[in-house]
C-alpha positions in Angstrom: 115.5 89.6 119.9 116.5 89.0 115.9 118.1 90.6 113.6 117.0 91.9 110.2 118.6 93.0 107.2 117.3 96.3 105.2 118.9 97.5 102.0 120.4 101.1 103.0 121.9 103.5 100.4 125.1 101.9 100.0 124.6 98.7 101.9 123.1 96.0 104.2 122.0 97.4 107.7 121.2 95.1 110.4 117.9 95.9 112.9 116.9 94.4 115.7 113.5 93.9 116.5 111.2 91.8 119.0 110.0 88.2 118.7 106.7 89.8 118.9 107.7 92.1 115.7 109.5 88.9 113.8 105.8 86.6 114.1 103.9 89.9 112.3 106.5 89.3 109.7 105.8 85.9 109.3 102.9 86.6 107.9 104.6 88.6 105.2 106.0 84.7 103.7 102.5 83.9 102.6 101.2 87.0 101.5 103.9 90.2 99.8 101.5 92.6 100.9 98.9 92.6 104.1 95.9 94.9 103.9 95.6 96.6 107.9 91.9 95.0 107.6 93.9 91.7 107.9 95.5 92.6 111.4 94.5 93.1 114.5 94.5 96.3 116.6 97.8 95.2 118.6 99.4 93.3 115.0 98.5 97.1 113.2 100.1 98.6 116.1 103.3 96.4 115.6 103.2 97.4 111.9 103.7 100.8 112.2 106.5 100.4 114.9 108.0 98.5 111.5 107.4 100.9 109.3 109.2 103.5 112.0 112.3 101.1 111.9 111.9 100.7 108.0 111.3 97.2 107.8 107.8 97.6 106.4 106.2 100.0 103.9 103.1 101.6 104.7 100.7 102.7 101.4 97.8 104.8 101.8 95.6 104.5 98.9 92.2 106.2 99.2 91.9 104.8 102.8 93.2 101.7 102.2 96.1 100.6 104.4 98.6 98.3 102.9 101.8 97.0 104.2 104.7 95.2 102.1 108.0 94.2 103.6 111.1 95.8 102.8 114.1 93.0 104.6 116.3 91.1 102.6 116.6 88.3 104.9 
């Protein structure tokens, strides 16, 4: 388990999430936004549970699937 930081309304608020969860993110230090074309089936999957936690932001623009990360550290 690790912990994340996401900017709330008024302040800093800490999220755990899975190892498994923290490598998808990695990928998010090379690139600020990840097309779903990019991941796998079981990495997409693991992107949405981040976007359900609010660590990642989903865009949908005519079909295409983006993701760009919303942590501060």
């Amino acid at each position: 388990m690790r912990i994340v930081k996401i900017q709330g309304h008024l302040r800093e608020i800490a999220v755990p999430i899975t190892n498994e969860e923290y490598d998808l993110l990695l990928k998010f230090k090379d690139q600020a936004v990840v097309t779903r074309r990019d991941l796998t089936e079981r990495e997409a999957h693991i992107a949405n549970m981040l976007t359900i936690k609010d660590v990642l932001h989903r865009k949908n623009q005519d079909g295409n699937i983006t993701y760009k990360k919303k942590t501060l550290s």
